[in-house]
ZAPASE-173025 format. One record per atom (N, C-alpha, C): residue number from 0; residue in three letters; y, z, x. Coordinates in pm, 1 decimal, decimal comma, m for minus. Each point is the difference from the previous one (the first is absolute). Layout:
<atom n="NUM" res="ALA" Y="Y" Z="Z" X="X"/>
...
//
This chain:
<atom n="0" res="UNK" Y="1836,1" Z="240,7" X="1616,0"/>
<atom n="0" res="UNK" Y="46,6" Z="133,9" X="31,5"/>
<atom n="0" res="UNK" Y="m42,0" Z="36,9" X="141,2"/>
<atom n="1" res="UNK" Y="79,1" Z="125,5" X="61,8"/>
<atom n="1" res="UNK" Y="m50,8" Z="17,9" X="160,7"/>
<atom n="1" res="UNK" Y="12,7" Z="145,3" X="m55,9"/>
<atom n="2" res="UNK" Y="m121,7" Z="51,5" X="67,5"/>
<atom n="2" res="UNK" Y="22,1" Z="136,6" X="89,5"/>
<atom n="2" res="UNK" Y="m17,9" Z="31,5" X="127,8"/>
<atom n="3" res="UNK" Y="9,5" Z="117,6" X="29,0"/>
<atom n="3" res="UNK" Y="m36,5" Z="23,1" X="159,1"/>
<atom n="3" res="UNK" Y="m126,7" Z="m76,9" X="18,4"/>
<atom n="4" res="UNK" Y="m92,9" Z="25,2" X="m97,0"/>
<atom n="4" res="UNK" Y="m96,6" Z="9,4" X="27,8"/>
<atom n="4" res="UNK" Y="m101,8" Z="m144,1" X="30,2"/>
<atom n="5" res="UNK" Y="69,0" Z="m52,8" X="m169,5"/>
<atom n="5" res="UNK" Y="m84,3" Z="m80,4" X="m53,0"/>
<atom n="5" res="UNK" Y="94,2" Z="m124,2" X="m59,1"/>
<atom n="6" res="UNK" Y="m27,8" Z="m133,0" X="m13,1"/>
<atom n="6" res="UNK" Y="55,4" Z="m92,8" X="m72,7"/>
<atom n="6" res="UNK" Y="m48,8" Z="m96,2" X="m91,3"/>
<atom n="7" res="UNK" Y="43,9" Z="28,4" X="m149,4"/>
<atom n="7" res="UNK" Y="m56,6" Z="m82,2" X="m105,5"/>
<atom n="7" res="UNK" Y="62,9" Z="m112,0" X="m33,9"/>
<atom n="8" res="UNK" Y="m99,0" Z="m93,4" X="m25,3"/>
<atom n="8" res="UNK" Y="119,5" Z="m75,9" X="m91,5"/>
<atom n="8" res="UNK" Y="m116,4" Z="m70,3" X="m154,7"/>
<atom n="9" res="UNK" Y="124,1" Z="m27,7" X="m91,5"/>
<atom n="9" res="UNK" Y="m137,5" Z="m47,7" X="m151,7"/>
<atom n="9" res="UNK" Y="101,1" Z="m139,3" X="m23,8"/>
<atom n="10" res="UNK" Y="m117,9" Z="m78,0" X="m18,5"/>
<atom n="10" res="UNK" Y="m12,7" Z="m188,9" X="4,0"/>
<atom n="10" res="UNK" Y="m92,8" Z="39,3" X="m153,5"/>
<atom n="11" res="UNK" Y="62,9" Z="m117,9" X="m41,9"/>
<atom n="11" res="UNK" Y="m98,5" Z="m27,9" X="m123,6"/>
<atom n="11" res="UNK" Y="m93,5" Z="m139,0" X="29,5"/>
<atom n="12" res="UNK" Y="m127,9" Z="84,3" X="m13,3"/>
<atom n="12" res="UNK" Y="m98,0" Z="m45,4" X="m8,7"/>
<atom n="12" res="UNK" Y="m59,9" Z="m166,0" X="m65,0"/>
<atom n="13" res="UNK" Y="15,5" Z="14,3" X="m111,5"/>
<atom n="13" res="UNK" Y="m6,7" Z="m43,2" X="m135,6"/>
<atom n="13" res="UNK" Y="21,5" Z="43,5" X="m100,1"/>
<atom n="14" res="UNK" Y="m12,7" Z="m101,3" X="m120,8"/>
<atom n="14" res="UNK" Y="91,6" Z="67,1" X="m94,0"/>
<atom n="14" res="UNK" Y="m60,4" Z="169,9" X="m98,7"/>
<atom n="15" res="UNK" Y="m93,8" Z="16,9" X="91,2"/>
<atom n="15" res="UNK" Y="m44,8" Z="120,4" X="m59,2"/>
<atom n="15" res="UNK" Y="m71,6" Z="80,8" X="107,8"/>
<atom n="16" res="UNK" Y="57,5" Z="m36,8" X="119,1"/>
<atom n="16" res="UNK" Y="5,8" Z="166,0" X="108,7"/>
<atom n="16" res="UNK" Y="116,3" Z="m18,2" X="111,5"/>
<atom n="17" res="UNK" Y="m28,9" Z="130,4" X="7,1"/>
<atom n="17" res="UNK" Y="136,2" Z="46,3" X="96,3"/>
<atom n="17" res="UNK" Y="m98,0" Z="m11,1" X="137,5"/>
<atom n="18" res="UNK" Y="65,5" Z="m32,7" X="94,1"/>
<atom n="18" res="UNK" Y="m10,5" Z="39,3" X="151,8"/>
<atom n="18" res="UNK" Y="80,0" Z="91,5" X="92,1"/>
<atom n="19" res="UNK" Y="m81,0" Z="113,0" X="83,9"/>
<atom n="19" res="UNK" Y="74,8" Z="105,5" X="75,0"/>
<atom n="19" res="UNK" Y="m67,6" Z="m6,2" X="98,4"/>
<atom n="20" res="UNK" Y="52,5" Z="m60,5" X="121,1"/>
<atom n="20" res="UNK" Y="m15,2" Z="6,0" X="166,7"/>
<atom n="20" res="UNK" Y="46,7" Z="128,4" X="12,2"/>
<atom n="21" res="UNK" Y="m69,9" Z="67,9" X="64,8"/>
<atom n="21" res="UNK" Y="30,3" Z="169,8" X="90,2"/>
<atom n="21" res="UNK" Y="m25,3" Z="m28,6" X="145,7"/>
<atom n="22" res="UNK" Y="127,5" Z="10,0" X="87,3"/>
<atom n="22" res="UNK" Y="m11,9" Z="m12,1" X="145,6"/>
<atom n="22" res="UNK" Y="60,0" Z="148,1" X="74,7"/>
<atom n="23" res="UNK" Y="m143,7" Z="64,4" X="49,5"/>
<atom n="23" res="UNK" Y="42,2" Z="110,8" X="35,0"/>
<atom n="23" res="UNK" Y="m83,9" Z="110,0" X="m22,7"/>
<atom n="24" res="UNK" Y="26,8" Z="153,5" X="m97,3"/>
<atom n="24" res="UNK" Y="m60,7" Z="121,3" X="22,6"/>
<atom n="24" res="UNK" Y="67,1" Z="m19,9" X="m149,5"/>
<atom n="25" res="UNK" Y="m64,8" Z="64,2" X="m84,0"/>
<atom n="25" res="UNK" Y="m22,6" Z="45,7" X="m142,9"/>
<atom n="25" res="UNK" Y="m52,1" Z="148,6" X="m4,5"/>
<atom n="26" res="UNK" Y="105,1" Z="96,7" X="8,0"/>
<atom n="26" res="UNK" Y="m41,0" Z="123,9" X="m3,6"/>
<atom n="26" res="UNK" Y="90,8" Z="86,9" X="m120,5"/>
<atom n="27" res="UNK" Y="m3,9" Z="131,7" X="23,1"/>
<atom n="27" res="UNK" Y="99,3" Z="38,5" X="m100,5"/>
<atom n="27" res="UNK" Y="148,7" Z="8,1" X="29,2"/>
<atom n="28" res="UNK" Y="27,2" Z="m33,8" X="112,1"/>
<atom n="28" res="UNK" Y="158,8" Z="m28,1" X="15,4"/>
<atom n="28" res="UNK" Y="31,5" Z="m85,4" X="m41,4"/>
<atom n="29" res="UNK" Y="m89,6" Z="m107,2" X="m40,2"/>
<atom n="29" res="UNK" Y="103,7" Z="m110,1" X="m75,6"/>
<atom n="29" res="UNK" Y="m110,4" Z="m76,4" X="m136,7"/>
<atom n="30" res="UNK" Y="m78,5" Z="86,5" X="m46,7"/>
<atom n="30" res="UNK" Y="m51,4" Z="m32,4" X="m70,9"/>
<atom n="30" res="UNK" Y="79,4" Z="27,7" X="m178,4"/>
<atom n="31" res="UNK" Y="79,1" Z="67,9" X="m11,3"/>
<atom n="31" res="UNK" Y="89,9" Z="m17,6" X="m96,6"/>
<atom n="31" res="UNK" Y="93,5" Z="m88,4" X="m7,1"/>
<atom n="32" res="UNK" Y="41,2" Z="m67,9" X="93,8"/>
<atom n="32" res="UNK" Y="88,8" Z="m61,5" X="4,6"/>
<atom n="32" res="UNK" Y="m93,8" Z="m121,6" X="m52,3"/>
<atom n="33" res="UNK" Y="m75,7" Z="m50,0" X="42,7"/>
<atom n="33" res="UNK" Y="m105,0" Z="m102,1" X="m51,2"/>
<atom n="33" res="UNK" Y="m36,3" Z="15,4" X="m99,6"/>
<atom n="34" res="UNK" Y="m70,4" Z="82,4" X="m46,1"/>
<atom n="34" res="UNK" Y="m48,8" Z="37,0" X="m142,5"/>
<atom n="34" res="UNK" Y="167,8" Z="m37,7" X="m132,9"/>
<atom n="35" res="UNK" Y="92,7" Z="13,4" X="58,0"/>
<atom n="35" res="UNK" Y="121,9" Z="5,7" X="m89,5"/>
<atom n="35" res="UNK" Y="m4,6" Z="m166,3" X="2,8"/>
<atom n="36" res="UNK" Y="m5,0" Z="m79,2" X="81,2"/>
<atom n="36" res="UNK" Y="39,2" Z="m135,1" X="30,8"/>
<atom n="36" res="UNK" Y="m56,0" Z="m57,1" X="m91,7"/>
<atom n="37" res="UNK" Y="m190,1" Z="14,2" X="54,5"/>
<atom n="37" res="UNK" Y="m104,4" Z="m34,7" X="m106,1"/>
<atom n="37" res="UNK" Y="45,0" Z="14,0" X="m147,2"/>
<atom n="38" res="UNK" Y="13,9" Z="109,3" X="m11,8"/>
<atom n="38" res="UNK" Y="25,5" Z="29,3" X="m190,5"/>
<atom n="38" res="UNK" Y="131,7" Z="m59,0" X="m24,1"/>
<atom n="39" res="UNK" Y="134,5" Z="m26,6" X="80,8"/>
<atom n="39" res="UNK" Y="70,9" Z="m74,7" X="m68,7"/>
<atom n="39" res="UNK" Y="m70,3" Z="m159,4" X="11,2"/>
<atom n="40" res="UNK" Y="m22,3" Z="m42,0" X="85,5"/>
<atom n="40" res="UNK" Y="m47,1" Z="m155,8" X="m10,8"/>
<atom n="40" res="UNK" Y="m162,3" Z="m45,1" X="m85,8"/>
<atom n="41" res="UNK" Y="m84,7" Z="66,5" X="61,9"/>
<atom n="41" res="UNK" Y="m120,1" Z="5,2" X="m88,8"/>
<atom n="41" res="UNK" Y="45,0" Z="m49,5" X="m190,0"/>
<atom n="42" res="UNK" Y="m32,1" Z="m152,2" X="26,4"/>
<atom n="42" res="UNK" Y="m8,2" Z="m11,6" X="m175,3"/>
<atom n="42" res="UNK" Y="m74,6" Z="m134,3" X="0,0"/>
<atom n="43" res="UNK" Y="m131,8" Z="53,7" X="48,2"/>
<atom n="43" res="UNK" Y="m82,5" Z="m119,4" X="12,8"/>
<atom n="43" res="UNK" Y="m121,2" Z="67,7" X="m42,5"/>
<atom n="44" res="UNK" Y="m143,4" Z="m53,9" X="3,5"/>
<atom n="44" res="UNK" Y="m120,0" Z="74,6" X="m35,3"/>
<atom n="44" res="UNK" Y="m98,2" Z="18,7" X="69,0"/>
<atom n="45" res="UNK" Y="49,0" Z="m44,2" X="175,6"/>
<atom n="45" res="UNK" Y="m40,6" Z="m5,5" X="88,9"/>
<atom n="45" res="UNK" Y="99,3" Z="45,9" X="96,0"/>
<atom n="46" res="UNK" Y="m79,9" Z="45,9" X="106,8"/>
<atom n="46" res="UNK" Y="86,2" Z="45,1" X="120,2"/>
<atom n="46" res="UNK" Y="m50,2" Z="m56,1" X="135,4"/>
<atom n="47" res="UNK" Y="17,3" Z="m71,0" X="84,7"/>
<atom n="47" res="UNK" Y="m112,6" Z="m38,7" X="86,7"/>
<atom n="47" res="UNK" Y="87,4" Z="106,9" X="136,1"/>
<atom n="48" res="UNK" Y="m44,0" Z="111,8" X="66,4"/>
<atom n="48" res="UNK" Y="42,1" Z="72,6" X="84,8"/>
<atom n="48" res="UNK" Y="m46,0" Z="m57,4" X="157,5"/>
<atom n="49" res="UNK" Y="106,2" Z="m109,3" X="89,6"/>
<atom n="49" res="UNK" Y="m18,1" Z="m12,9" X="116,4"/>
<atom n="49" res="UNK" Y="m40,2" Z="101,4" X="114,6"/>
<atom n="50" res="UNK" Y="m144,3" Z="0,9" X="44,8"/>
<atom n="50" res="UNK" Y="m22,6" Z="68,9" X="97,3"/>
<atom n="50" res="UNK" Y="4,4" Z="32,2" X="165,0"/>
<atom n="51" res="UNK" Y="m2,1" Z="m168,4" X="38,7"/>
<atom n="51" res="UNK" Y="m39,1" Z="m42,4" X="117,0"/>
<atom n="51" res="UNK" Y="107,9" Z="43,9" X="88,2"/>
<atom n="52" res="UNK" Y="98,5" Z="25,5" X="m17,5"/>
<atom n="52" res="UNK" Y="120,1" Z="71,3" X="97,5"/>
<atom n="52" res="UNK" Y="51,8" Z="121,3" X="m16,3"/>
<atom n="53" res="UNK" Y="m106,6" Z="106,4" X="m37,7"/>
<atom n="53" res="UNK" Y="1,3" Z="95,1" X="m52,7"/>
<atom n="53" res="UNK" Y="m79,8" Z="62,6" X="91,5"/>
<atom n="54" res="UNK" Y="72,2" Z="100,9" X="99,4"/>
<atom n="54" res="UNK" Y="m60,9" Z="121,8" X="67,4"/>
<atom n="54" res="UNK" Y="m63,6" Z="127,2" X="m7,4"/>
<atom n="55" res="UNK" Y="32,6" Z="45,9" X="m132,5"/>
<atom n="55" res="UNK" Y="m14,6" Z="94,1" X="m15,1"/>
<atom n="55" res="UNK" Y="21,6" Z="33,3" X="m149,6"/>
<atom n="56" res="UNK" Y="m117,3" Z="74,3" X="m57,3"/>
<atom n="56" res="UNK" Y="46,8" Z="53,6" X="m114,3"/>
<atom n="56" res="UNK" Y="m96,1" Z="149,2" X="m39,6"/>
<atom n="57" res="UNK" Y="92,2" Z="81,6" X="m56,0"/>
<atom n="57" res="UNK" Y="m59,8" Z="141,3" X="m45,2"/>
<atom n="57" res="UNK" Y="6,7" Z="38,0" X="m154,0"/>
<atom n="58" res="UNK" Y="m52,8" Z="119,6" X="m33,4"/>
<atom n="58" res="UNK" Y="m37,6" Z="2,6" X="m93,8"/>
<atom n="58" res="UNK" Y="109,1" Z="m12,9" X="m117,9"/>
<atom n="59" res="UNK" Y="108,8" Z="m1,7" X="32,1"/>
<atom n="59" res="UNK" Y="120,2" Z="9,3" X="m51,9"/>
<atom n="59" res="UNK" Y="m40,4" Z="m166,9" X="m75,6"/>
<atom n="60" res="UNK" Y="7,3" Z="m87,3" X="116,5"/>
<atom n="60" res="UNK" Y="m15,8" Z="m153,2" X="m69,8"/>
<atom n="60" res="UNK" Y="m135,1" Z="m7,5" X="m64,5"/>
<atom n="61" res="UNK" Y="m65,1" Z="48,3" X="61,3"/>
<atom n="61" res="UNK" Y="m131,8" Z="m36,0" X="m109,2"/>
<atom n="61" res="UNK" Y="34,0" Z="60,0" X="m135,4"/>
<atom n="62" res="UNK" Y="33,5" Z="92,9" X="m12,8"/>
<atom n="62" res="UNK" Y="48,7" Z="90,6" X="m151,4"/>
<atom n="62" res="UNK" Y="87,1" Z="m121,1" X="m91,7"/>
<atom n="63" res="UNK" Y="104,8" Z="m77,4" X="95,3"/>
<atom n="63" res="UNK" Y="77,9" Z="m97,3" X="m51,6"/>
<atom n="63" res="UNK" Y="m96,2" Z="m74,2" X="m85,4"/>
<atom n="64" res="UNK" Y="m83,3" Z="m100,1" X="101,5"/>
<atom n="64" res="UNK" Y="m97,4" Z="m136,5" X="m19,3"/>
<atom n="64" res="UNK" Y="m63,9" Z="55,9" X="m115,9"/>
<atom n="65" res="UNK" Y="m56,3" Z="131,7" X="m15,3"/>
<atom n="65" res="UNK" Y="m71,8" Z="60,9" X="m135,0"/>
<atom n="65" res="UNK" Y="22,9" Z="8,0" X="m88,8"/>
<atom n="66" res="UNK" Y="109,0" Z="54,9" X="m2,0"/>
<atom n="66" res="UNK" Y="124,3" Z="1,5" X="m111,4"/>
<atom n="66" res="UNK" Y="66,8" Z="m119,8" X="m98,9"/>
<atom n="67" res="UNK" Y="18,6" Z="m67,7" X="130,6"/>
<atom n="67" res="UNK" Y="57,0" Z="m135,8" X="m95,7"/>
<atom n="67" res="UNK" Y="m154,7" Z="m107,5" X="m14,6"/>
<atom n="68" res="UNK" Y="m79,5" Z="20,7" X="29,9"/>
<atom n="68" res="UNK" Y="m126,1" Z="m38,9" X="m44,8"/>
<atom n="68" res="UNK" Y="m77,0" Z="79,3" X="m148,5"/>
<atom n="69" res="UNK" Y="76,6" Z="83,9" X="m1,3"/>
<atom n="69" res="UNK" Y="m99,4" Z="67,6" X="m111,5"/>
<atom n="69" res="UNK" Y="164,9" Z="44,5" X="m74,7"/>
<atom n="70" res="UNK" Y="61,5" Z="m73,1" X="m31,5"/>
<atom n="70" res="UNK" Y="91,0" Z="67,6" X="m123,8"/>
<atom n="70" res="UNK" Y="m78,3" Z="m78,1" X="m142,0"/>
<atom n="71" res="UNK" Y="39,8" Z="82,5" X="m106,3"/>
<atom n="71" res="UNK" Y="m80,8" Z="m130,5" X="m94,3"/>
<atom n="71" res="UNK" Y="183,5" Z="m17,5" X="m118,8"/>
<atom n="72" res="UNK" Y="82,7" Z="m30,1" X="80,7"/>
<atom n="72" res="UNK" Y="62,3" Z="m104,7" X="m93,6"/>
<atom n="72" res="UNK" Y="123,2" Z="m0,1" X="136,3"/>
<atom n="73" res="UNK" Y="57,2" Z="m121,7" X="m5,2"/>
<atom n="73" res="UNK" Y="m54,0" Z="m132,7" X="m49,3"/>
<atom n="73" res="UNK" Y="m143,8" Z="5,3" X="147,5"/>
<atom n="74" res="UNK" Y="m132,3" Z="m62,5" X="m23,8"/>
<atom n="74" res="UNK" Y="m121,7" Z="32,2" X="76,4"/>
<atom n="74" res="UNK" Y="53,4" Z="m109,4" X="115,8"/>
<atom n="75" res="UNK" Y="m4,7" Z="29,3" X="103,1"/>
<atom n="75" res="UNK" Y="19,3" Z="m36,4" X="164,4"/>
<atom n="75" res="UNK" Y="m122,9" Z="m60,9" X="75,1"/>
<atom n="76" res="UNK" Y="m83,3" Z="m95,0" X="10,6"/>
<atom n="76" res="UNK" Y="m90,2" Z="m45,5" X="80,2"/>
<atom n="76" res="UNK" Y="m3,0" Z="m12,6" X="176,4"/>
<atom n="77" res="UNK" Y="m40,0" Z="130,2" X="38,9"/>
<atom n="77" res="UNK" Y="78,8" Z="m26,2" X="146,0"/>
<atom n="77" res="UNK" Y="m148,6" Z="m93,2" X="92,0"/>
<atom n="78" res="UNK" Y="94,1" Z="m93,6" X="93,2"/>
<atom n="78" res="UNK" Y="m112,2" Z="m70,2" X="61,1"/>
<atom n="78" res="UNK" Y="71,9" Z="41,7" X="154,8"/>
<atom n="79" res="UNK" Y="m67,7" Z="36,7" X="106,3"/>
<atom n="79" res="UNK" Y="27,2" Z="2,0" X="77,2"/>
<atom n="79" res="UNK" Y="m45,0" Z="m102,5" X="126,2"/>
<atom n="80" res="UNK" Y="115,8" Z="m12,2" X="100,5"/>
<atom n="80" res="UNK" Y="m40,3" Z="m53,6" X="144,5"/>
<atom n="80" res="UNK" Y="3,3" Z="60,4" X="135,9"/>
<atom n="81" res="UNK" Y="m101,0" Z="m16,4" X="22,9"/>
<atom n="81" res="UNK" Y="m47,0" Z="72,4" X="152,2"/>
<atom n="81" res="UNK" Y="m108,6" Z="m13,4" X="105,4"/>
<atom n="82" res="UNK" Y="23,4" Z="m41,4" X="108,1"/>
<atom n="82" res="UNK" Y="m111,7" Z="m22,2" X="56,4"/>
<atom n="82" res="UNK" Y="m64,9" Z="78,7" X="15,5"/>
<atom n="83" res="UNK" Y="m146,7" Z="m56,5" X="9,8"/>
<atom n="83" res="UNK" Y="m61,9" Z="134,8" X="24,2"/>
<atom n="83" res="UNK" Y="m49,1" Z="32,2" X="157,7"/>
<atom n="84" res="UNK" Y="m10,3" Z="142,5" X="m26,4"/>
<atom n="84" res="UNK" Y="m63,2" Z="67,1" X="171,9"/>
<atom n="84" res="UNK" Y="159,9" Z="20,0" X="68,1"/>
<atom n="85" res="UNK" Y="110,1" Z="m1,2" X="m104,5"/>
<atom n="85" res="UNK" Y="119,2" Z="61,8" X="63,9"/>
<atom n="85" res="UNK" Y="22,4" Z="147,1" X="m74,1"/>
<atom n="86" res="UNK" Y="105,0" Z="72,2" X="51,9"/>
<atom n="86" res="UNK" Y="6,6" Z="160,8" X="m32,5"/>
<atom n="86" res="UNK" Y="20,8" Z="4,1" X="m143,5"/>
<atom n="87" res="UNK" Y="60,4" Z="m97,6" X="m25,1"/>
<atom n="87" res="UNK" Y="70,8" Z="27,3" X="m152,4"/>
<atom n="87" res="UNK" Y="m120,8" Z="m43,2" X="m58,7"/>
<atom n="88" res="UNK" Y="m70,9" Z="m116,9" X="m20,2"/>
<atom n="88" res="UNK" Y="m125,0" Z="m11,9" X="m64,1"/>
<atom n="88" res="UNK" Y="m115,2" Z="101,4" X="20,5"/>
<atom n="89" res="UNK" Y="m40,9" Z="44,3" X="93,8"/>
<atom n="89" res="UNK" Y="m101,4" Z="160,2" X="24,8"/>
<atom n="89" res="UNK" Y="83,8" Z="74,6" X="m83,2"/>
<atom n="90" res="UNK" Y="113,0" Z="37,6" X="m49,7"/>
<atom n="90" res="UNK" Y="41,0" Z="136,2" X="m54,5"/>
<atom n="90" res="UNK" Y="6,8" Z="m66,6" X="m146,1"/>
<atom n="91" res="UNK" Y="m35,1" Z="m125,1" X="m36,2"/>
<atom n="91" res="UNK" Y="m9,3" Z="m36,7" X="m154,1"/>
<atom n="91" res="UNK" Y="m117,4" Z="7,7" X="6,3"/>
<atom n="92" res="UNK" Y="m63,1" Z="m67,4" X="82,6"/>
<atom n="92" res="UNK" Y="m189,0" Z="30,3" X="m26,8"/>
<atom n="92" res="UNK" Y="m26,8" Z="100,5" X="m17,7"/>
<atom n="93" res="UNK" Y="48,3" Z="140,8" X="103,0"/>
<atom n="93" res="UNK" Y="m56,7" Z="95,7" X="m27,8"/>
<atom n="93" res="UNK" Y="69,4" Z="105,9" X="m123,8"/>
<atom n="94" res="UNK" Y="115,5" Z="m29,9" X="m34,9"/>
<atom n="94" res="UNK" Y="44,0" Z="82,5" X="m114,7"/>
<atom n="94" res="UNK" Y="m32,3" Z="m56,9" X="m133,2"/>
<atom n="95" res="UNK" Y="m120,5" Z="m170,0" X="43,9"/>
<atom n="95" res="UNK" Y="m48,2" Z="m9,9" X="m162,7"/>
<atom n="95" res="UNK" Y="86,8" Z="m102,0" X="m90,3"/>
<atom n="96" res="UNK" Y="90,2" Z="m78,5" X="109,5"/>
<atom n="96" res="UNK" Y="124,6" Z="m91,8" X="m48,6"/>
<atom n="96" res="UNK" Y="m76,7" Z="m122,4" X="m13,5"/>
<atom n="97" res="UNK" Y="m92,6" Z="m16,0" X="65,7"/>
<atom n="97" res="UNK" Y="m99,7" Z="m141,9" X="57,4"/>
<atom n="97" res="UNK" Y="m79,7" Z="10,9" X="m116,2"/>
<atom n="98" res="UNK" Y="m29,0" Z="64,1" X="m115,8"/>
<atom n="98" res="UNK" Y="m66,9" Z="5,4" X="m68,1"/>
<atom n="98" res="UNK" Y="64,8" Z="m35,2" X="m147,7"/>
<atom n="99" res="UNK" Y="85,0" Z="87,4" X="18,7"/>
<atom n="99" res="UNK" Y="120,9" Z="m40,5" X="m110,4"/>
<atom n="99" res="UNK" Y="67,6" Z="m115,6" X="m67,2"/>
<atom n="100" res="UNK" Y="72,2" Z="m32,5" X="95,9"/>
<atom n="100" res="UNK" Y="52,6" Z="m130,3" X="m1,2"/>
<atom n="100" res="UNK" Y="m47,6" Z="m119,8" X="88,3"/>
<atom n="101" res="UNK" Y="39,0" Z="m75,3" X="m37,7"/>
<atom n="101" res="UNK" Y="m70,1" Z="m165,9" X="51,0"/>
<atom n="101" res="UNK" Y="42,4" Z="5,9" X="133,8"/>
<atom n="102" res="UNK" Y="m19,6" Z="m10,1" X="119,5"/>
<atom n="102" res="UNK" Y="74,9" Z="16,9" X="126,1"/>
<atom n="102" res="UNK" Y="12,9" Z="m150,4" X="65,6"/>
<atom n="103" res="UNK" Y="36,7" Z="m37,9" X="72,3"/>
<atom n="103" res="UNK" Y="25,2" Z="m183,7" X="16,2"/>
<atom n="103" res="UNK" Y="14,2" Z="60,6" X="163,6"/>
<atom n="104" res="UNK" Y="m45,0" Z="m166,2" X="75,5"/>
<atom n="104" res="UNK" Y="67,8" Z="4,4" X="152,8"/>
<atom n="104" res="UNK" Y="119,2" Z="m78,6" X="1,0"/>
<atom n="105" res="UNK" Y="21,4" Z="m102,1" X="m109,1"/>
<atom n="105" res="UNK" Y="96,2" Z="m85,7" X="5,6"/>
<atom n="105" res="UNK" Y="102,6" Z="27,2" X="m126,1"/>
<atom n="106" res="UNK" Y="111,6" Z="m34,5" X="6,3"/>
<atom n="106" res="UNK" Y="87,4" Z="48,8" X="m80,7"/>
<atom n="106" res="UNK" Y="27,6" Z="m141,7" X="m125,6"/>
<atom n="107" res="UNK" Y="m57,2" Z="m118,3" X="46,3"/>
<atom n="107" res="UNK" Y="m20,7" Z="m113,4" X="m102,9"/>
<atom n="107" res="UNK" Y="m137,1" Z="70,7" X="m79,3"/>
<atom n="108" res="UNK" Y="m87,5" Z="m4,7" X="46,1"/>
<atom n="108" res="UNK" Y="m97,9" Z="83,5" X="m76,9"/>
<atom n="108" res="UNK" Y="21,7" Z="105,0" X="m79,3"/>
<atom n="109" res="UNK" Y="82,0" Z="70,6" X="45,2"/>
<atom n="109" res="UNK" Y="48,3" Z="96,6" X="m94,1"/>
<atom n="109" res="UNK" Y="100,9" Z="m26,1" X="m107,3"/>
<atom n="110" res="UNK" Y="114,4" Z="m78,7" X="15,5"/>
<atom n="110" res="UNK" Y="45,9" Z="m73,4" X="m119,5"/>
<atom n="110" res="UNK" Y="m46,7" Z="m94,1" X="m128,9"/>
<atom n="111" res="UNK" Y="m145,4" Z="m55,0" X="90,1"/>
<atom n="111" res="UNK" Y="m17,5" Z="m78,8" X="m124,6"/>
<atom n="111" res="UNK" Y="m123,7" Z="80,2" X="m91,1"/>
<atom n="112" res="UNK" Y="m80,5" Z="72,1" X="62,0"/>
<atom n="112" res="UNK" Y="m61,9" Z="125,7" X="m26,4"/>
<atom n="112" res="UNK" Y="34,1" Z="87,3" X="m136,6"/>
<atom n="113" res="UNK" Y="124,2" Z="49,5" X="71,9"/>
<atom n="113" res="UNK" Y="169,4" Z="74,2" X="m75,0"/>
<atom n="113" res="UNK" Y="12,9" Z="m85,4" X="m186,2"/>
<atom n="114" res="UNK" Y="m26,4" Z="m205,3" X="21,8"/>
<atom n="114" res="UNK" Y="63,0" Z="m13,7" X="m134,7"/>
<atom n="114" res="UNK" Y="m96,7" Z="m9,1" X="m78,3"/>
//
């Protein structure tokens, strides 16, 4: 998918997680549009959320990552990737995301992590 903003795309992982590269800004202009994508494709028990080309994100996306981390049916295991000491990783550290979920620098790490 494209927006102005931001560009996703979801690869399957393995046979039991999804993968979502985010290249761009994750804010509330296009954070519904994502959130809709996720819930139609999401039918795995894992989510591994690509970070590393990801500029920007506000509270709008963090509300997302929470959300589909904490539904309890069908239950969602989110593992995330991101380097750290970049903007998007400081605003998961500091909103408490780094604590939450498993966070990875590498996105193989995070798939096999994920099964």
């Amino acid at each position: 998918m494209t927006h102005p903003i931001a560009r996703y795309e979801f690869a399957e992982g393995n046979a039991s997680s999804l993968v979502l590269s985010i290249d761009g800004e994750i804010d509330l202009s296009n954070v519904g549009e994502l959130r809709r994508e996720i819930d139609q494709r999401l039918r795995h028990s894992r989510l591994v959320i690509d970070f590393r080309k990801t500029t920007y994100i506000d509270s709008a996306g963090l509300a997302l990552i929470a959300d589909v981390g904490s539904r309890p049916s069908p239950r969602v295991a989110v593992h995330i990737v991101a380097e750290s000491e970049t903007t998007v990783w400081r605003t998961l550290r500091v909103a408490g995301f780094t604590e939450l979920f498993p966070v990875h620098s590498a996105l193989d790490a995070a798939v096999a992590s994920a099964s």
